[in-house]
ZAMARGU-4260 file (C-alpha; in steps of 0.2 Angstrom, whole numbers, plus 5000, padded with zeros to 4 digits):
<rodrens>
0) 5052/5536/5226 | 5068/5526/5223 | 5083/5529/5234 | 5101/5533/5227 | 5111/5517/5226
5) 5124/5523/5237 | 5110/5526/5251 | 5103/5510/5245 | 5121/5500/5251 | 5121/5511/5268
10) 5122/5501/5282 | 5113/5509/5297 | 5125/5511/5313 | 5126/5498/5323 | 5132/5507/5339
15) 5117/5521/5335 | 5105/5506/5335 | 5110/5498/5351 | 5109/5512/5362 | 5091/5510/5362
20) 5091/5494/5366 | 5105/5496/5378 | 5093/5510/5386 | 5086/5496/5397 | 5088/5501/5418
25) 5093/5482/5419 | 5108/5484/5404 | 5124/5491/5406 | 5130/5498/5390 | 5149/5500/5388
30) 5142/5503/5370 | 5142/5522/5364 | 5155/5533/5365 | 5147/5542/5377 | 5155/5554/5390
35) 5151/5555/5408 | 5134/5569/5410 | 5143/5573/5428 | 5158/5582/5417 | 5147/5594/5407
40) 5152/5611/5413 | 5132/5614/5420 | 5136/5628/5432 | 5147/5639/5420 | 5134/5635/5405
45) 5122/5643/5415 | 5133/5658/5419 | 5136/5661/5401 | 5118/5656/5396 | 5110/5672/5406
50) 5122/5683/5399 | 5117/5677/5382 | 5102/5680/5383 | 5104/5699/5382 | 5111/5699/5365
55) 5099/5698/5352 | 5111/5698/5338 | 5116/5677/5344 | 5099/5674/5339 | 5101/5681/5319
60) 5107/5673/5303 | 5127/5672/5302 | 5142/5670/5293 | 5143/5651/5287 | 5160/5650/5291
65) 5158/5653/5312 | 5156/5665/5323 | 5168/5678/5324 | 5177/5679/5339 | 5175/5658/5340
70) 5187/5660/5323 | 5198/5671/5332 | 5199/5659/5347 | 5203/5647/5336 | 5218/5654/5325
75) 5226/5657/5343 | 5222/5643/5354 | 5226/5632/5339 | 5244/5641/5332 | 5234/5641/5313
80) 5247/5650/5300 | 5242/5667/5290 | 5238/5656/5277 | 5225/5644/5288 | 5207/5645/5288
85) 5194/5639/5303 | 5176/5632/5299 | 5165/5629/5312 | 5153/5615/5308 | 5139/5607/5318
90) 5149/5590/5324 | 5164/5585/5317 | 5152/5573/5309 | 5148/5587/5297 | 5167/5590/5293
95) 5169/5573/5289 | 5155/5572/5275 | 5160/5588/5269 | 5176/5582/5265 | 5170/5568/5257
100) 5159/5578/5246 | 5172/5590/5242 | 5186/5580/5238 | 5181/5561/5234 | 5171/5557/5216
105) 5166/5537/5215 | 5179/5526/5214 | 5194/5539/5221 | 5205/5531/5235 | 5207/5535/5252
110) 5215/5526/5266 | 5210/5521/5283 | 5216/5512/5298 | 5208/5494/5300 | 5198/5494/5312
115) 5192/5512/5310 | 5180/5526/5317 | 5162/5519/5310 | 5155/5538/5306 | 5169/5540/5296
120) 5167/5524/5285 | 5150/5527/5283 | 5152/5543/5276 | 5167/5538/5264 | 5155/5524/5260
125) 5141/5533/5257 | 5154/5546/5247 | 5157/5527/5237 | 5174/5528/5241 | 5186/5516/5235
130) 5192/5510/5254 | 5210/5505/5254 | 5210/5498/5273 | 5228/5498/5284 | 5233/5485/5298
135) 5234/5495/5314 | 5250/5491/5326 | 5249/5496/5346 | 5258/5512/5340 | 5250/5516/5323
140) 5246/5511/5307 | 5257/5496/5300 | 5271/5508/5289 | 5277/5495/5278 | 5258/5493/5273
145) 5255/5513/5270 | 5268/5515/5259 | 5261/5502/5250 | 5243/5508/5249 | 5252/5524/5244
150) 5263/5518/5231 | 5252/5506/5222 | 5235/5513/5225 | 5238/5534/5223 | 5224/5538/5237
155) 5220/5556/5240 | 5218/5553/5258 | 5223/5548/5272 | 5208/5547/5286 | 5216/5544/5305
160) 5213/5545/5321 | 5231/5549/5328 | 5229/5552/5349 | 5219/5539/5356 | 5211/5530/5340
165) 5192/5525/5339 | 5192/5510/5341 | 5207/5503/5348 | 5213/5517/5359 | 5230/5518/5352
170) 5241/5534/5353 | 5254/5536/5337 | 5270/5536/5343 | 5282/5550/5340 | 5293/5539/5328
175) 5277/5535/5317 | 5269/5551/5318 | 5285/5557/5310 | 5286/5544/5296 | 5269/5545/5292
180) 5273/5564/5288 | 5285/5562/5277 | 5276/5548/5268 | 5260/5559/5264 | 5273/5574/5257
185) 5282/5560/5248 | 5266/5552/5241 | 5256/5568/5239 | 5244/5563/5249 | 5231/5573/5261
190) 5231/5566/5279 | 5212/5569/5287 | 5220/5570/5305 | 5205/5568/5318 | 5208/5573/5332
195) 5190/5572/5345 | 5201/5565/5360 | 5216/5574/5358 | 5211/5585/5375 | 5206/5569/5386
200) 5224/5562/5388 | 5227/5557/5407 | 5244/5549/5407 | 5260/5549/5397 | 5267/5566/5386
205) 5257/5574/5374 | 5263/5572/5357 | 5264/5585/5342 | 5250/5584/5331 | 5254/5573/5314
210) 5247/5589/5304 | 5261/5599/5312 | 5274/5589/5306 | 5266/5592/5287 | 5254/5606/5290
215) 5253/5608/5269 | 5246/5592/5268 | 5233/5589/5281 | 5214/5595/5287 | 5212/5593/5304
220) 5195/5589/5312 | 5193/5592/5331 | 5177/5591/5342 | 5173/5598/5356 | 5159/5587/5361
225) 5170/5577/5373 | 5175/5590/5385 | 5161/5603/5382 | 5144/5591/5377 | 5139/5580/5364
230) 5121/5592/5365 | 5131/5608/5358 | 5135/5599/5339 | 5151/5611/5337 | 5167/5603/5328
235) 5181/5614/5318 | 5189/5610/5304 | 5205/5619/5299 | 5219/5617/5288 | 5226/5627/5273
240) 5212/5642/5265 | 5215/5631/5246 | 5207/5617/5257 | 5193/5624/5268 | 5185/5636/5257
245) 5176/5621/5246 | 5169/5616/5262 | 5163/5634/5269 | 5154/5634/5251 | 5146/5618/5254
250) 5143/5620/5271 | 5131/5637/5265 | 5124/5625/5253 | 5120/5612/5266 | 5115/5622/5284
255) 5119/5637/5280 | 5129/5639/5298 | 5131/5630/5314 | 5121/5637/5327 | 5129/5656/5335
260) 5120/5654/5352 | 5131/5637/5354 | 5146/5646/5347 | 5146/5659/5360 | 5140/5647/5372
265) 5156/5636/5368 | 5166/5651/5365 | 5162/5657/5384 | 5166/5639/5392 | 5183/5637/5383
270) 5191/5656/5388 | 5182/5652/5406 | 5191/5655/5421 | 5186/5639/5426 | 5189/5630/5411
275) 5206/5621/5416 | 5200/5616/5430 | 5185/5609/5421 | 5197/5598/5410 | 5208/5593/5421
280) 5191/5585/5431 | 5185/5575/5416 | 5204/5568/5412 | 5205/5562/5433 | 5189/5553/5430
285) 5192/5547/5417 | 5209/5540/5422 | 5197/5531/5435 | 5185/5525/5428 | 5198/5515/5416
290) 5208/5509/5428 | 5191/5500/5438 | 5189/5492/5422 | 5206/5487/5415 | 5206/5480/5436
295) 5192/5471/5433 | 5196/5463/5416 | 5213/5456/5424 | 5203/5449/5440 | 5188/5442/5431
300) 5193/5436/5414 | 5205/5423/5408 | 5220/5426/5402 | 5217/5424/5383 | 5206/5440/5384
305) 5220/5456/5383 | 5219/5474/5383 | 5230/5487/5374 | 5235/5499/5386 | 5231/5516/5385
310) 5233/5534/5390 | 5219/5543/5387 | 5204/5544/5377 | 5185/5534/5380 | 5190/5517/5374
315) 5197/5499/5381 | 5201/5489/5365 | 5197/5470/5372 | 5205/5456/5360 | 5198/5440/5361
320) 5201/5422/5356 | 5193/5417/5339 | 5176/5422/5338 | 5160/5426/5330 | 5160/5442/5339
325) 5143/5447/5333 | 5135/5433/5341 | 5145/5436/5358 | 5139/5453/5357 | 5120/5446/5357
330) 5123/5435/5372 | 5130/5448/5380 | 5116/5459/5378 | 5104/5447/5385 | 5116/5445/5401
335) 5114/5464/5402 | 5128/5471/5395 | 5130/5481/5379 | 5147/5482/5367 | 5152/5484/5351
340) 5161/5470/5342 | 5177/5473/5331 | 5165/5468/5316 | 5155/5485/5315 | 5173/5494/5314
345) 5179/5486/5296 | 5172/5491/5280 | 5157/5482/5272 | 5171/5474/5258 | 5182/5466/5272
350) 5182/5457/5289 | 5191/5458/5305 | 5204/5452/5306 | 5204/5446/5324 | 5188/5444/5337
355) 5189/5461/5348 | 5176/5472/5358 | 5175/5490/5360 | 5172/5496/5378 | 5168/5514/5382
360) 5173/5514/5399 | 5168/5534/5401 | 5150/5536/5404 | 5147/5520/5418 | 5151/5521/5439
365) 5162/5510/5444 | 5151/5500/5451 | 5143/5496/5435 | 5160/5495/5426 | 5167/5481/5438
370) 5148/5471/5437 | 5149/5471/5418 | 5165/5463/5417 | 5159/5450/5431 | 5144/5446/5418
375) 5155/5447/5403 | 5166/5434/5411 | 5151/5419/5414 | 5146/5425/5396 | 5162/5422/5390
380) 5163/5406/5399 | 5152/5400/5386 | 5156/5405/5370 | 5175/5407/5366
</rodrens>
């Protein structure tokens, strides 16, 4: 049987791919974004777990769009208006391809950062998306460029990862957050604000979200695979009802809900006593482990390799000089150590347009952080 042509162009994920091969005792991957196993909450999931156990009802069919008192959690913890809406859906993931099939036919615009979050350009590709790509500054995207993409191209959406971006790691400043606003209201566009590592910020203020600043024009996904666990699949999406109530139709049509023993689960481990305590944990070790490797990337590499700084988040952007990054990526696999190149990050109609890696620094001990660099670096000695 033939597959749809839009499957057909579908690139398979390169960062999927390579954590199997990176699964190699003798391989450190600084590959997948993934975080630490130490930080999942073990103890009070198996509190909650027990207590769980005892209610039958979890273990029923429910509403597709959430568990109850996770919706109510939600509208508070989240300051949603009267006339907001919650849907709790298995990943963010899921939020994302709702969106897409919702609101993009073949051929409609929507614009994203260059690089970007690879799930999202799959999804937007799959969706076959006409992809109006951005430059990204150390602050944002490149404004003088959006308003163009706005006011020649008349996208729908505006896809972004604001507080510590995938992949670069770049936090929006205050001013572009603003001005980014008020060109989506002036443009009548509908910013997708993304929002997975808002809650892992270690240093620096924590800024408004962009969606508060134009809450009529914005869907917000958030995750809490970061800080809770990957395993549990739970995202929310939430944004005015005129915009999630296509999705919680969709979402019947697709799964017909997200799984209510994780919601409770998840609903128990966020109103936790414990549960500050428990974030606060994961943002020191993270703070860390970032600052082993950004250490070790100043002693071991030359100069003309540079990092953005960042405050928070899973990822060290690392520029390089001029370089088939793909093939870097390869030779540094066989010297046992796994990355991403800034190739995977652009979509399949453009390239990058400077040589970069991706380096989760999140889910590695320091000792293996500081002994990737040091192989990166006789790798590298070689090849740019």
């Amino acid at each position: 049987m033939e597959l749809t042509q839009s499957l057909q162009c579908l690139q398979p994920s390169y960062i999927r791919e390579i954590l199997a091969v990176a699964g190699d005792p003798n391989t450190i991957s600084l590959a997948g974004g993934l975080p630490a196993e130490q930080s999942f909450p073990m103890p009070i999931f198996q509190s909650i777990m027990s207590q769980l156990a005892n209610d039958s009802s979890l273990f029923q069919y429910g509403p597709t769009q959430g568990y109850a008192p996770l919706l109510d959690y939600c509208d508070q913890h989240f300051s949603l208006s009267p006339t907001d809406q919650s849907l709790v859906t298995t990943g963010s993931q899921q939020g994302l391809d709702l969106i897409a099939r919702a609101y993009l036919n073949p051929s409609d615009g929507i614009v994203m950062e260059a690089p970007s979050y690879l799930g999202a350009v799959q999804v937007f590709e799959l969706a076959q998306a006409r992809i109006i790509p951005v430059d990204q500054t150390s602050d944002g995207p490149d404004l003088t460029q959006l308003e163009q993409c706005f006011a020649q191209h008349s996208p729908k959406l505006f896809y972004a990862v604001p507080d510590f971006h995938n992949p670069t790691g770049v936090c929006w400043s205050l001013a572009v957050r603003k001005q980014v606003a008020q060109l989506c209201r002036r443009y009548d566009v509908v910013l997708i604000e993304d929002a997975p590592y808002r809650e892992l910020r270690f240093a620096g203020e924590m800024l408004p979200m962009v969606s508060e600043l134009c809450p009529e024009q914005a869907i917000v996904l958030r995750s809490f695979s970061k800080y809770a666990s990957p395993g549990i699949r739970l995202g929310v999406i939430t944004g005015e009802s005129h915009y999630i109530h296509p999705l919680i139709t969709l979402k019947q049509a697709s799964d017909l809900h997200s799984s209510l023993p994780m919601q409770a689960l998840l609903l128990g481990l966020l109103t936790h006593d414990h549960f500050p305590q428990h974030l606060q944990a994961i943002r020191a070790l993270y703070e860390s482990r970032y600052k082993i490797l950004a250490s070790a990337i100043a002693e071991y590499l030359p100069d003309s390799c540079s990092a953005w700084p960042i405050e928070g988040g899973m990822f060290l952007w690392l520029i390089l000089p001029t370089c088939d990054v793909n093939t870097l990526a390869k030779t540094l696999l066989k010297n046992g150590v796994a990355v991403v190149p800034s190739s995977v990050f652009y979509p399949a109609h453009m390239e990058g347009s400077y040589s970069a890696l991706r380096l989760n620094f999140t889910n590695a001990e320091p000792e293996a952080l500081v002994k990737a660099v040091s192989r990166m670096a006789s790798a590298l000695a070689g090849e740019v």
